[in-house]
C-alpha positions, -999 to +999 in steps of 0.1 A: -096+423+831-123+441+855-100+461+871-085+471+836-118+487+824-120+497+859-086+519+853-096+527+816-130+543+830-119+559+853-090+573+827-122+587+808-140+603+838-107+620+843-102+631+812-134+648+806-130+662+845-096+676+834-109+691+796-138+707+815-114+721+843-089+730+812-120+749+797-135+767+821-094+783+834-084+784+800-055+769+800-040+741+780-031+754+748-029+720+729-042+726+691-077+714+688-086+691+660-123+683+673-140+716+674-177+709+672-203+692+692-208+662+663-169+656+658-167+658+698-196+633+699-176+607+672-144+608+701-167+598+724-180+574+705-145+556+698-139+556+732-171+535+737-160+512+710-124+509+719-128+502+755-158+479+747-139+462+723-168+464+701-158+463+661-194+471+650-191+506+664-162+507+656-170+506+617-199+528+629-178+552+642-153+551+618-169+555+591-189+585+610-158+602+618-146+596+577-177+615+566-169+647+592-137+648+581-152+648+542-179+673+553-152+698+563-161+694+603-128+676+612-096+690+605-070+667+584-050+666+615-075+654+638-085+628+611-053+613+605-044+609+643-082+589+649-079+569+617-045+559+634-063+553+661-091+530+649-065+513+623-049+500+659-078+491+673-088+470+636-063+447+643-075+440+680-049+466+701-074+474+720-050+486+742-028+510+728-054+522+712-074+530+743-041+547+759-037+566+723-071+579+722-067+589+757-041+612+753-058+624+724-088+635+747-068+650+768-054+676+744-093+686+734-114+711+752-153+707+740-168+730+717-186+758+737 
């Protein structure tokens, strides 16, 4: 179980290595769904909570991410696929839901 958070930490270091690299070149031309420093910020936050495994910020983030999306911050699309998201990890995939929301990062560039 260690060296799976190991691998899933090291996924996250990577990820946010490779959307700074993507960034800075300006390459990857994924559409971006998360394009502000809060909705950036509520990814993050899953993350935390998913590889954690920890359902109270979970709701927390959740519910954080619900009221972006209502405020006009988050785009439909980028709501939909982290509601997926958390709905997986809900009913304890922690898993998949980690591996999801990694490939999800990994499409983003932060907001400059």
């Amino acid at each position: 179980m260690d060296k799976r958070r190991m691998r899933l930490g090291m996924r996250y270091w990577m990820c946010l290595g490779l959307c700074l690299a993507l960034s800075i070149s300006g390459c990857g031309r994924a559409p971006q769904v998360v394009d502000n420093e809060e909705c950036f910020a509520a990814v993050e936050a899953l993350w935390t909570a998913v590889t954690s495994k920890r359902t109270d910020l979970l709701e927390q983030t959740a519910t954080e991410i619900h009221r972006l999306h209502k405020a006009g911050s988050m785009s439909d699309a980028g709501h939909t696929e982290l509601g997926r998201i958390v709905q997986m990890a809900r009913k304890t995939e922690w898993r998949p839901a980690a591996e999801e929301l990694n490939e999800f990062m990994l499409g983003q560039r932060k907001a400059k």
